[in-house]
C-alpha positions as CSV (number, residue, x, y, z in Angstrom):
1,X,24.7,10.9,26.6
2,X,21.9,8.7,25.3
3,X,19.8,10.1,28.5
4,X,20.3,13.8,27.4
5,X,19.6,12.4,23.6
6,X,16.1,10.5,24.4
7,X,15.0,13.1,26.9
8,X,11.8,14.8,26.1
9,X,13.7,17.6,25.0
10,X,14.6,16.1,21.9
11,X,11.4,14.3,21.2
12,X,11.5,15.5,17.5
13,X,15.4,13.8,17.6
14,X,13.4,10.6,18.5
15,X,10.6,10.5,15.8
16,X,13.6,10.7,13.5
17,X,15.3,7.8,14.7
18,X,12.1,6.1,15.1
19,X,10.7,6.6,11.6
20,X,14.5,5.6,9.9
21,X,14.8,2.9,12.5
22,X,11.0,1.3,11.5
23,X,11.9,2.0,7.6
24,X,15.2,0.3,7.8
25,X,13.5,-2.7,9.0
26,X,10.5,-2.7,6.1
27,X,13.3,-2.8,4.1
28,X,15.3,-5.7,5.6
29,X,12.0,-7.9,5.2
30,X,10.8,-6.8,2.3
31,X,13.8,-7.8,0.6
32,X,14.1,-11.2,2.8
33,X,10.4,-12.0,1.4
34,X,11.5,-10.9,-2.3
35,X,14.7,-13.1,-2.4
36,X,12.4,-16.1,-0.6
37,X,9.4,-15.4,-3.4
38,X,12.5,-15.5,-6.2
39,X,14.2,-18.9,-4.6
40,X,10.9,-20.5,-4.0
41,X,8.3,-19.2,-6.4
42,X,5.1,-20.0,-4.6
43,X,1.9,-20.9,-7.0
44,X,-0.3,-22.9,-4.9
45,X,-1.7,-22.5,-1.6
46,X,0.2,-25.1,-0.1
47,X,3.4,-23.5,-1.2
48,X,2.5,-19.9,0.1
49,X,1.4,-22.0,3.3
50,X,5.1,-23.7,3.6
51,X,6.5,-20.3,2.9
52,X,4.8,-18.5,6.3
53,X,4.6,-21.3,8.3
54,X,7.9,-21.1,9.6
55,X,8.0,-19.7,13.1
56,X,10.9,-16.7,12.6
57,X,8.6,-16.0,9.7
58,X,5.7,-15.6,11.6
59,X,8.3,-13.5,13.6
60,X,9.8,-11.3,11.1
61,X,6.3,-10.3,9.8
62,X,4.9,-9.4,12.8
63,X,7.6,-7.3,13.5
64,X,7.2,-6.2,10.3
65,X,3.7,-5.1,10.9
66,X,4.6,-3.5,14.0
67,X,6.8,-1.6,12.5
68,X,4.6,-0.7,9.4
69,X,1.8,0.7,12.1
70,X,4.5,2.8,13.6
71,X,6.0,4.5,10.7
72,X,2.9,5.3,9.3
73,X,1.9,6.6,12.8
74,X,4.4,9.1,13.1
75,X,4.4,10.0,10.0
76,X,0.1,10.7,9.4
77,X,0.3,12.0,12.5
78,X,3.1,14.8,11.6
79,X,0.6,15.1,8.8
80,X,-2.4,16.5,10.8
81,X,0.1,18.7,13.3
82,X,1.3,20.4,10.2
83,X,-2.2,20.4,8.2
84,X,-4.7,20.2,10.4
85,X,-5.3,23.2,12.6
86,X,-8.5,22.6,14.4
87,X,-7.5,21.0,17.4
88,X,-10.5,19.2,18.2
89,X,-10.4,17.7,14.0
90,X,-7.2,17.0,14.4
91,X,-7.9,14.7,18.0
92,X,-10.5,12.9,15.9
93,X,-8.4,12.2,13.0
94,X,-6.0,10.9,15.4
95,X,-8.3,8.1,17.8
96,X,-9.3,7.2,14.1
97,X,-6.0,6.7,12.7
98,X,-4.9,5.1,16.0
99,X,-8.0,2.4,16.1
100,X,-7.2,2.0,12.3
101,X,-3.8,0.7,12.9
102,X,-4.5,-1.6,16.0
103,X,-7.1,-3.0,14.3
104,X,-4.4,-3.6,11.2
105,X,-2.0,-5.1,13.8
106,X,-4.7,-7.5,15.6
107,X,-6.1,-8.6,12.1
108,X,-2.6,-9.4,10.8
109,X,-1.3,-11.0,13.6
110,X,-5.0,-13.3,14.0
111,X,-4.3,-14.5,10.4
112,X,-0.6,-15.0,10.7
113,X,-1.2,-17.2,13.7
114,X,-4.1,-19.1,12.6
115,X,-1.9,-20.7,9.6
């Protein structure tokens, strides 16, 4: 069943699940992080320091990111299918959206694990 469900068939099935899936998991860090910033109320560097040292932080973020980059890939990407009509435009717009978000994903995860 899950073959027939995932098969390229259905691919607009899986960019669904894919966006809801990525969303659901923003959410589940972002209120982590906002229950951590209310128990611990970082002001100083140190503090924010002691809050992302943590390796499963480091984790969860990451993850975070990743997930971030491909939400908002699917999503921009519907975008130009649905507004964009010049093919060629809409390959551009895409390599630059693409490069955008790896770059996003490489700076983030430099600075995360450079703490």
């Amino acid at each position: 069943m899950w073959e027939r469900i995932f098969h390229r068939s259905h691919a607009g099935l899986r960019t669904w699940l894919a966006q809801r899936l990525t969303g659901l998991l923003m959410a589940i860090y972002s209120t982590l992080l906002l229950c951590m910033l209310l128990v611990q109320q970082p002001r100083t560097y140190e503090a924010w320091h002691a809050l992302c040292d943590p390796w499963w932080m480091r984790i969860f973020t990451l993850v975070f990111f990743f997930a971030l980059a491909w939400h908002a890939w699917i999503g921009v990407r519907d975008i130009f299918k649905d507004y964009v009509p010049a093919q060629r435009l809409r390959s551009v717009l895409q390599l630059v959206l693409r490069a955008s978000l790896i770059g996003y994903v490489v700076w983030a995860t430099h600075i995360f694990w450079s703490i």
